[in-house]
C-alpha positions in Angstrom: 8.3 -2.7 -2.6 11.9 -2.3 -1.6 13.0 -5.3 -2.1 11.4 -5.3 -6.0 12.4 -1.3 -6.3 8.7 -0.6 -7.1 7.7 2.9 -6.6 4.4 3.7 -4.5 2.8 5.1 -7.9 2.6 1.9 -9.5 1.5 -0.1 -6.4 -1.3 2.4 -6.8 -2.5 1.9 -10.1 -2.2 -1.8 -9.4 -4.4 -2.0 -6.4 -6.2 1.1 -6.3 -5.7 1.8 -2.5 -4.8 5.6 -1.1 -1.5 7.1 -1.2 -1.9 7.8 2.6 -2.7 3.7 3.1 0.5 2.9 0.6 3.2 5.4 2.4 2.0 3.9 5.4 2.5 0.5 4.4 5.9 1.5 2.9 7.4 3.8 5.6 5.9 0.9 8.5 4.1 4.2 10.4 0.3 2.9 9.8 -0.9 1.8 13.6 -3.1 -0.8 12.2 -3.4 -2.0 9.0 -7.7 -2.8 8.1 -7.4 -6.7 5.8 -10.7 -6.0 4.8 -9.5 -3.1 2.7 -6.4 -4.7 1.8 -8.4 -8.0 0.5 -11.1 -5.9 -1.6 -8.5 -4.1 -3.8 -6.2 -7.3 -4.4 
């Protein structure tokens, strides 16, 4: 997302995970990151 300058609500709308899952990934503070979840919204 930083690199591209996208803003957390669009990578929202585009996968449909949580805000709390995408600040996470964003701000690198989620202890562990679930692929499972990741894979079914991609």
């Amino acid at each position: 997302m930083g690199e591209n300058k996208e803003k957390i609500v669009d990578l929202l709308r585009a996968t449909g995970l949580s805000r709390n899952t995408v600040a996470g990934l964003y701000r690198e503070t989620s202890a562990r990151i679930d692929l499972e979840t990741l894979n079914a919204h991609l």
